[in-house]
C-alpha positions in Angstrom: -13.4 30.4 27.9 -10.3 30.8 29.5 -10.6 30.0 32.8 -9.1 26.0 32.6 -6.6 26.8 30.0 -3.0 27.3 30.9 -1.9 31.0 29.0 1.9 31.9 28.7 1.3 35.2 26.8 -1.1 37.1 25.6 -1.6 40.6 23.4 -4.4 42.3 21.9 -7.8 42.3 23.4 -9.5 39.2 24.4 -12.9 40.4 25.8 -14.2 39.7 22.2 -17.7 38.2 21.3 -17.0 34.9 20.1 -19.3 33.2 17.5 -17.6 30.0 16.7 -14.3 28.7 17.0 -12.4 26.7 13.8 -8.9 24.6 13.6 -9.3 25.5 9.2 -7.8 28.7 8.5 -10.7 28.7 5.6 -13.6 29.5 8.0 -11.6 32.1 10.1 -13.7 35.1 10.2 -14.6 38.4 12.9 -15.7 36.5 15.5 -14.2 33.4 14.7 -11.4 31.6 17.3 -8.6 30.1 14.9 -6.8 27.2 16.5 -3.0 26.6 15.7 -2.8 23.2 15.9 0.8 20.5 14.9 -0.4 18.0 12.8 0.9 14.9 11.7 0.9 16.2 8.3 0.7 20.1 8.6 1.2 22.8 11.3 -1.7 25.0 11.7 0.6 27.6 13.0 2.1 28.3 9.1 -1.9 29.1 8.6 -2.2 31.8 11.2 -1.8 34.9 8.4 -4.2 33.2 5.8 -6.8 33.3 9.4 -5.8 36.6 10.3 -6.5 38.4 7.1 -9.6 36.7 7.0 -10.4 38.8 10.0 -10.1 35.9 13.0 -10.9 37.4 16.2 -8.4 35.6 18.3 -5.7 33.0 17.3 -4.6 30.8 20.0 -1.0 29.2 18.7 2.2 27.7 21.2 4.4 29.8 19.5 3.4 33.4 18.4 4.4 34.6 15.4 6.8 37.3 14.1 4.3 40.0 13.2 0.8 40.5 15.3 -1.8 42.9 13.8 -3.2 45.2 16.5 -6.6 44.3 15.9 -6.2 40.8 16.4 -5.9 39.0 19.9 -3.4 36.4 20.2 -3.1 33.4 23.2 0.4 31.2 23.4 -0.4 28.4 25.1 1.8 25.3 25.7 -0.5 22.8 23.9 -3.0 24.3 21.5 -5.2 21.0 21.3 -5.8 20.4 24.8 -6.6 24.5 24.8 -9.1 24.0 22.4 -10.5 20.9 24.0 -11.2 23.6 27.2 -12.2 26.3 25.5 -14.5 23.9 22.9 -15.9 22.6 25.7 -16.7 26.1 28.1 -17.8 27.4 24.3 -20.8 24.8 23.9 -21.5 25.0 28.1 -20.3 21.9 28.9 -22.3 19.4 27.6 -20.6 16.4 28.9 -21.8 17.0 32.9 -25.2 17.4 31.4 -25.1 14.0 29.9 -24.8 10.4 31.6 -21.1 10.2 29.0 -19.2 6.4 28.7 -16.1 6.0 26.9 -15.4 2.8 24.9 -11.9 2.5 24.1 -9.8 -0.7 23.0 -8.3 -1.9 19.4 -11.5 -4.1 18.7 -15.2 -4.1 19.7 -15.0 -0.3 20.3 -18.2 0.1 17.7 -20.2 -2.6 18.3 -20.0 -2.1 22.4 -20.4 1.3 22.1 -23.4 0.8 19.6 -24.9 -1.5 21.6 -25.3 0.2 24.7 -26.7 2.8 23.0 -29.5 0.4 21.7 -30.3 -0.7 24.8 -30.4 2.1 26.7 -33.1 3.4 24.2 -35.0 0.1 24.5 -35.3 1.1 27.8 -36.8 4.4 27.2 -33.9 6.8 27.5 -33.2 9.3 25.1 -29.1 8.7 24.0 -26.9 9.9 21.5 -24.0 8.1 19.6 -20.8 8.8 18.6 -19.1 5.7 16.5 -16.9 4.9 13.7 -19.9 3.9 11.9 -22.5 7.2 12.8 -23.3 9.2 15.2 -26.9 9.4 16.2 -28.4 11.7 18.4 -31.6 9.1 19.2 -33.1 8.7 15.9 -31.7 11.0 13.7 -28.3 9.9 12.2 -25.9 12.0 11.5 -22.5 10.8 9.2 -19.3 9.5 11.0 -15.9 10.8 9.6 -13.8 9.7 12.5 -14.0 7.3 15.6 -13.4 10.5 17.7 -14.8 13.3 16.2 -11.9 16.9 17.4 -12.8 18.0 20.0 -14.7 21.1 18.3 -16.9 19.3 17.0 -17.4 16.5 19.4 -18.4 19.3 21.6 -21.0 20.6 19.1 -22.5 17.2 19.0 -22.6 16.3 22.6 -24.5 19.9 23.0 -27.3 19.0 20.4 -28.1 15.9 22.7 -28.3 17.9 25.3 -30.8 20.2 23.1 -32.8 17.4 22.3 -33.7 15.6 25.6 -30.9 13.0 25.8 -30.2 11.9 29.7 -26.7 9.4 28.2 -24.5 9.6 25.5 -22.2 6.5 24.7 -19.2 6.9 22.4 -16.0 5.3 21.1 -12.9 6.7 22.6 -9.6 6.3 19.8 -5.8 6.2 21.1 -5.5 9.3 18.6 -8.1 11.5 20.3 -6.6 10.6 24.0 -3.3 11.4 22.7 -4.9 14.7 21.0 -6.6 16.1 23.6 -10.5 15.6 21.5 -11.7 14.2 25.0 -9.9 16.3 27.5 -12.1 18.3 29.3 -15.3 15.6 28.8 -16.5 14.5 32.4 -17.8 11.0 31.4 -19.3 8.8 34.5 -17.8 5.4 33.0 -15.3 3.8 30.7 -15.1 0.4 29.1 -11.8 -1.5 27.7 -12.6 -4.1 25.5 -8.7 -5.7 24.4 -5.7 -4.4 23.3 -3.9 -5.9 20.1 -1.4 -4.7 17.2 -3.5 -1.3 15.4 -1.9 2.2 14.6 1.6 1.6 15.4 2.3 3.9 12.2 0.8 6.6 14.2 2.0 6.0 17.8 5.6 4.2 17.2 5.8 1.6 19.7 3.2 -0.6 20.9 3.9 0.5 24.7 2.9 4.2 23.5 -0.2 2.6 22.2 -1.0 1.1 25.1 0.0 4.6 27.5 -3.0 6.2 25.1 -5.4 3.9 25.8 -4.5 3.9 29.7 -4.6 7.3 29.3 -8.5 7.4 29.1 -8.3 5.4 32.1 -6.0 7.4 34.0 -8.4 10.4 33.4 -11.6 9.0 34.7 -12.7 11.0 38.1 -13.4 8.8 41.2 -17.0 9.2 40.7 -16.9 7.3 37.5 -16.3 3.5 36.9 -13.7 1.7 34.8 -15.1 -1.7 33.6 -11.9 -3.8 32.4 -12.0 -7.2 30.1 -10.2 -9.4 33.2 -9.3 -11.7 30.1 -7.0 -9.6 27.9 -3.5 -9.7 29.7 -3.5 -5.8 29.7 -7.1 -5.5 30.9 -6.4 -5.0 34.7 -3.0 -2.4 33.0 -5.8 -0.4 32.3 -7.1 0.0 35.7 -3.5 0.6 37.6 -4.0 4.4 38.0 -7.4 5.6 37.8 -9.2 7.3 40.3 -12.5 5.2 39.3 -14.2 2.4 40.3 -12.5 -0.3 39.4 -14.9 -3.3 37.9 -14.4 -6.1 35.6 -15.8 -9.0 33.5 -14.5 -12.0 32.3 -15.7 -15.1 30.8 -12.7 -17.3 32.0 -12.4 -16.3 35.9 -14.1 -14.5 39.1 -15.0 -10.9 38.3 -17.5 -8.5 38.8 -19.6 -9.5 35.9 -19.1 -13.3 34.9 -19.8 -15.3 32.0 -19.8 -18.5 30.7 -19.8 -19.5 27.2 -22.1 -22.6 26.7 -22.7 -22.5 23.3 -21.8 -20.2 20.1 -23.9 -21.3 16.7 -25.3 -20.0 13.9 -28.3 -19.1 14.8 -26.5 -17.0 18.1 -24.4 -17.4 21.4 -26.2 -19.3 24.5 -24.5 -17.7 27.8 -24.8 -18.0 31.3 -24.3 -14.4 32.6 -24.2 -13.9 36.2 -25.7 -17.3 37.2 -29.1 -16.9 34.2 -28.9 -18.5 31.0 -29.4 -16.1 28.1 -29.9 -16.6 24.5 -28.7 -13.9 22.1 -28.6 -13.5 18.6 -24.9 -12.1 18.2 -22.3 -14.6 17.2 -19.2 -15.2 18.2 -17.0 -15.3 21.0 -15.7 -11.7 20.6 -19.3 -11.1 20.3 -19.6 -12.8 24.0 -17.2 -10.3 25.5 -18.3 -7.3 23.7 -22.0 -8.3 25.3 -21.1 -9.5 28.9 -19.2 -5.4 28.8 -22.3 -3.3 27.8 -24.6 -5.6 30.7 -21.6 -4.5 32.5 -21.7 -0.9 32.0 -25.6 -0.9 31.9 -25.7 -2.3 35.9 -22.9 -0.1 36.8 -24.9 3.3 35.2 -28.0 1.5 37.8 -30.4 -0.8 35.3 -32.0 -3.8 36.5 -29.8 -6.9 35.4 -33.1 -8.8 34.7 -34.3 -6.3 32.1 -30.9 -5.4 30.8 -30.3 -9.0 29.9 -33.8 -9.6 28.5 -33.3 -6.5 26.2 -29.7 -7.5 24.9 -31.1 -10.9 24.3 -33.0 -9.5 21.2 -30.4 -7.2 19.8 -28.2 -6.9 16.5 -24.7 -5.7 16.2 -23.3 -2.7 14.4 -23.6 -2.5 10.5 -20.3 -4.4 9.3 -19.5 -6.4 12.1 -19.7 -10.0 11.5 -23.0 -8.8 8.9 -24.3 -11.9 7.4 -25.9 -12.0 3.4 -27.5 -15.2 2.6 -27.7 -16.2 -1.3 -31.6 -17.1 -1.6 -30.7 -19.8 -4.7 -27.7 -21.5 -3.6 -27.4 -20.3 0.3 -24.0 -19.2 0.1 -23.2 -17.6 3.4 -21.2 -13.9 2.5 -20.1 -12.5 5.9 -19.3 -8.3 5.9 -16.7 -7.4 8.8 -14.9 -4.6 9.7 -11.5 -7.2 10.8 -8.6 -5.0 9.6 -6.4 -6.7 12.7 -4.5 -9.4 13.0 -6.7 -10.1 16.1 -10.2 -9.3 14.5 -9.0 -11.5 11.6 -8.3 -14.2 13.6 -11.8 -13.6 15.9 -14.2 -13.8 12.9 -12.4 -16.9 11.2 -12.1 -18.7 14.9 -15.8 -17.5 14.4 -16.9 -19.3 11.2 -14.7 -22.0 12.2 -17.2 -22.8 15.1 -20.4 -22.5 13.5 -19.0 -24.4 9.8 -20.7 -27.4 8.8 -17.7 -29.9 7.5 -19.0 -29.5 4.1 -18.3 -25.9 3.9 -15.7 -24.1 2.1 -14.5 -20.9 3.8 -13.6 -18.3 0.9 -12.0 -15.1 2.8 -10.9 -11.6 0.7 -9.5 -9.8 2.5 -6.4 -6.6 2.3 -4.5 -4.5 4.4 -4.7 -0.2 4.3 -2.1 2.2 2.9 0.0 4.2 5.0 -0.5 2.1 8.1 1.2 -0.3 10.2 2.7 -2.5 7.4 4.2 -4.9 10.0 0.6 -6.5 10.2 0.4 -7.1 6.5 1.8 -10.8 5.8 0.6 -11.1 9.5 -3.0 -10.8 7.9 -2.5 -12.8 4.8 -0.8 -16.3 7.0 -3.9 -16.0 9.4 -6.1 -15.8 6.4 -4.4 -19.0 5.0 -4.9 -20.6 8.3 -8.5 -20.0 8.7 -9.8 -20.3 5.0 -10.1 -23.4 2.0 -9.6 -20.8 -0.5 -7.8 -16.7 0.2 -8.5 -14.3 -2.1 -5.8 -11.3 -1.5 -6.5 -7.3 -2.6 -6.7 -4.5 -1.9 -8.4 -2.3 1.0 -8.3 1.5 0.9 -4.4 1.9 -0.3 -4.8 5.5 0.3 -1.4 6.9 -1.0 0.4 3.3 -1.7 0.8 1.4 -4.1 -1.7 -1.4 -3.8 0.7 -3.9 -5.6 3.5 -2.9 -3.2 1.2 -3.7 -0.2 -0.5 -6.9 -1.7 3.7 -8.1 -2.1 4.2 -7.7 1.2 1.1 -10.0 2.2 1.9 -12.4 -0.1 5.5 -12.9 2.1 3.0 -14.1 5.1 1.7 -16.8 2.9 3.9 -19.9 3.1 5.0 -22.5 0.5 2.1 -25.2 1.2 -0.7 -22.4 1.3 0.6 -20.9 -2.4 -2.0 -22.9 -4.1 -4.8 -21.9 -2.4 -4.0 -18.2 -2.3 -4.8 -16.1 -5.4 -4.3 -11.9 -5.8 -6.3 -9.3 -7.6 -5.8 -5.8 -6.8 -9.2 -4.8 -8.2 -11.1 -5.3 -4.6 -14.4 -5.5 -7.1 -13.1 -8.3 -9.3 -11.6 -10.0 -6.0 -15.6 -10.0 -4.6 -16.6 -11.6 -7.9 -13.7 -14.2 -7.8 -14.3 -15.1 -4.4 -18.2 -15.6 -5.3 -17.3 -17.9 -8.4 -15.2 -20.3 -6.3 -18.0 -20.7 -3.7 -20.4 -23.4 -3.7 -23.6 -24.0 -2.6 -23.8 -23.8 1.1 -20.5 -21.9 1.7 -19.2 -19.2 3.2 -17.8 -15.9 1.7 -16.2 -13.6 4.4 -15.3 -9.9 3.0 -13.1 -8.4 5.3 -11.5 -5.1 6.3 -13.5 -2.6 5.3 -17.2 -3.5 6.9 -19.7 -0.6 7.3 -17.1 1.7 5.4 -19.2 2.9 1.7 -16.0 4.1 -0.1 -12.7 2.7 -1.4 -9.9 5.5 -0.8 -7.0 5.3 -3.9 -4.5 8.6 -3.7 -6.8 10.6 -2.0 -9.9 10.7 -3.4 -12.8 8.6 -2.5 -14.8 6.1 -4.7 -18.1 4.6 -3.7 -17.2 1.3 -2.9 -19.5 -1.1 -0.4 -18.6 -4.1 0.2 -22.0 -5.8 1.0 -24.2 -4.2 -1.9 -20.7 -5.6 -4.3 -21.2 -9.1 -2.6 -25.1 -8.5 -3.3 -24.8 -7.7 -6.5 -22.5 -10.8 -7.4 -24.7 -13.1 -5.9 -27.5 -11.9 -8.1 -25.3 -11.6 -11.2 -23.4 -15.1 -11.0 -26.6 -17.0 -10.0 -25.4 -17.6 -6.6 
C-alpha cells in the first residue's frame, strides 16, 4: 500500500493485515489505518490518541506526535491526503484502470453532464456507475450523495463495487475541493470534460485565480492516453487545456471546434440543434442545456460510439433531478420551475432561459436565496440578476447553515436597486416564501424556485430539516387552488 506514497519516517511495524482504512478517529480499530488529515475546520492530527487507544493499526500523520505506543505503527508523510488517496486506492485494487473513468469538472453543468452520459451510455447497453451531487448509482441501484466528490476513501470503495458488479465506465463529477484534496489523485480516468468557469467557492479557495489552478488541476493530471474535451466558448475553456498531456478536443456552439453546434431553436417543448452538420431535436431546454449536451456527444465519440446512435439516444433524454425541473399546475397551468442555480451565472442561465421560451403574457415569479458560510460577495449579485430577469422577486432564505438568514437576506437586498424595490419582497421562512410566490402567480405563469434543486433538506445551525422544494411548490399548488 505503500509503494506510490512518499514516506519521511516511519516506527513500529508496518507489515500489518489491514482491514479498512478511516479518516474518523471513531472507527479506528486493530486493523484499522487512521488517517491524520488538516481540515478546514479540524486537524485530524489532535485525534491520533483517541485512534490509537482504540487500537488503530497504523496512523499515517505529517507530523508525528510526542509519544508513540510501541504497538502501534506510525507513517509521516508530507501530505496525508494525497497519501491516503494512494493507499485508498492500492487498498480497494485499483478500481479506476479497471473502469472506462471521465471527470466532469466546471462551476455549472457538472451534474447534469455527468448524469447524462451516464444515461446514455446505459441506453447503449453498457453497465456504468455514477458519482454526482445528486446520487451515485452503480447502474440501477442508487445509492445517497453526500458530496460532489465523495474522499477519496470512499470514492475508492465505490468505484470498486462497479467493478464488482459488471460496469465497463464510470462517469463522475470532479469538485475544485477534491482536486485541491487529493480525493482523485491516484484515479487513472481515460477523459475529462470542462463545462465553464464562473464566481463559486471563493470562501473556500480565496481568489478566483486559485479556483481556476483547481480546476486546471484536473486537467493538468490527465495522462496522454486520455482526452480533455474543453467548452471553446467559455474564455477560460482552452486555459484548461494549456498543460495536459491529453488529447486536446473541444466543442463550441459559436466557432470551429472538434464537436460543433448550432443553436436553431430553444422552446418550451425542447432545444432544435444542428450538431455536427444533423439536425437533432431534444427535449432539454435551454441554452446551457445546449452546451451541456453538445459535451456528453463529445465525450461519448471520443470514448468510440457511433455519432449517429449517440445523437439519436440523447435526443430522447431528461436532465438531472433539479435542474431546470418543470411542475405544471393541472387547474390553472402555472409553470413552477425547480433548479439547482445557486450562481450568479446559473441564475442568469435559467432566467435568460424562461426569458426565451415566455409568452408576453407571463409573469415570471423567481424565490430564490443565497447559502451561509459561503462566498457572500455573490449575494446582492444574485438578488440584482433576479430583479433583472423576474416581474415579481421573492427573496429568502437557502440553507443558512451557521448564519444568520436575516444578515444574509440584508446583504441581497443591497443588490436590489431603487426602481426594483417595489417588486422585491423578503420572507426568511423559505416555506412561506414558496407559498407567497404561488399566490402572486396567475394563471399561465411561471414560478422558478431556485438554489437548492434536487437537495431534500434545509440546513439551519447544523442540523438538517426535510425541506424539498418541489413537493413544497406541489403542495402549494394543490392547497391555494393553483
Amino acid at each position: 500500500m505503500l509503494a506510490d506514497v512518499t514516506v519521511q519516517n516511519q516506527h513500529g511495524p508496518t507489515d500489518v493485515p489491514v482491514q479498512a482504512l478511516t479518516l474518523d478517529s471513531r472507527q479506528a480499530a486493530p486493523g484499522v489505518v487512521f488517517f491524520a488529515l488538516r481540515g478546514a475546520a479540524t486537524d485530524g492530527h489532535h485525534f491520533i490518541s483517541n485512534a490509537v487507544a482504540q487500537g488503530t493499526s497504523v496512523v499515517v500523520c505529517e507530523d508525528l506526535p510526542a509519544v508513540m505506543e510501541p504497538g502501534t505503527a506510525y507513517v509521516q508523510v508530507p501530505d496525508s491526503a494525497e497519501a491516503m488517496a494512494h493507499m485508498a486506492a492500492a487498498f480497494y485494487g485499483h478500481p479506476s484502470r479497471s473502469l472506462q473513468l471521465i471527470g466532469v469538472t466546471g462551476t455549472n453543468g457538472k451534474t447534469t453532464c455527468a448524469t447524462l452520459l451516464h444515461k446514455l451510455l446505459r441506453e447503449l447497453g453498457y453497465h456504468a456507475g455514477l458519482l454526482s451531487t445528486v446520487q451515485n448509482q452503480i447502474d440501477e441501484q442508487v445509492i445517497p450523495a453526500t458530496h460532489t466528490t465523495p474522499d477519496a476513501i470512499r470514492l475508492n470503495e465505490l468505484l470498486a463495487r462497479m467493478v464488482a458488479a459488471g460496469c465497463t465506465h464510470a462517469c463522475m463529477e470532479v469538485s475544485s475541493h477534491a482536486v485541491v484534496q487529493h480525493r482523485t489523485t491516484a484515479l487513472r480516468f481515460v477523459g475529462g470534460i470542462f463545462t465553464n468557469l464562473t464566481h463559486d467557492h471563493l470562501d473556500y479557495h480565496g481568489t478566483f485565480d486559485n479556483y481556476l489552478k483547481a480546476k486546471k488541476g484536473f486537467f493538468d493530471s490527465l495522462p496522454k492516453t486520455a482526452f480533455a474535451l474543453t467548452n471553446a466558448d467559455d474564455k477560460r475553456g482552452i486555459v484548461m487545456l494549456q498543460n495536459t498531456a491529453a488529447r486536446r478536443e473541444t466543442y463550441s456552439l459559436r466557432g470551429a471546434a472538434t464537436f460543433r453546434g448550432k443553436l436553431i431553436e430553444n422552446a418550451v417543448h425542447g432545444l432544435h440543434l444542428e450538431v455536427d452538420g444533423r439536425e437533432v431535436q431534444f427535449r432539454l431546454i435551454g441554452v446551457f442545456n445546449a452546451y451541456n449536451l453538445l459535451a456528453v456527444y463529445g465525450a461519448a465519440v471520443l470514448l468510440g460510439e457511433d455519432s449517429s446512435e449517440v445523437l439519436t439516444v440523447l435526443s430522447g433524454l431528461l436532465s438531472a433531478p433539479g435542474r431546470f425541473e418543470p411542475i405544471v399546475s393541472e387547474k390553472t397551468h402555472v409553470t413552477g420551475i425547480i433548479d439547482y442555480a445557486h450562481t450568479p451565472d446559473a441564475l442568469e442561465n435559467v432566467l435568460d432561459t424562461i426569458a426565451d421560451i415566455r409568452q408576453p403574457s407571463q409573469q415570471v415569479i423567481t424565490v430564490v436565496g443565497c447559502g451561509g458560510n459561503r462566498d457572500g460577495a455573490k449575494r446582492p449579485i444574485m438578488a440584482n440578476l433576479a430583479c433583472q430577469g423576474s416581474d415579481k422577486v421573492v427573496l429568502t432564505a437557502d440553507n443558512p447553515r451557521f448564519e444568520d438568514p436575516l444578515a444574509i437576506l440584508s446583504e441581497m437586498q443591497a443588490g436590489v436597486k431603487p426602481q426594483d424595490l417595489a417588486k422585491v419582497a423578503t420572507i426568511p421562512d423559505r416555506r412561506e416564501a414558496i407559498r407567497a410566490a404561488v399566490l402572486l402567480a396567475g394563471p399561465g405563469d411561471i414560478v422558478l424556485v431556485a438554489g437548492k434543486g434536487h437537495e431534500t433538506y434545509q440546513e439551519v445551525r447544523g442540523v438538517r430539516a426535510e425541506f424539498d422544494d418541489k413537493k413544497v411548490l406541489q403542495e402549494m399548488f394543490e392547497l391555494l387552488g393553483k
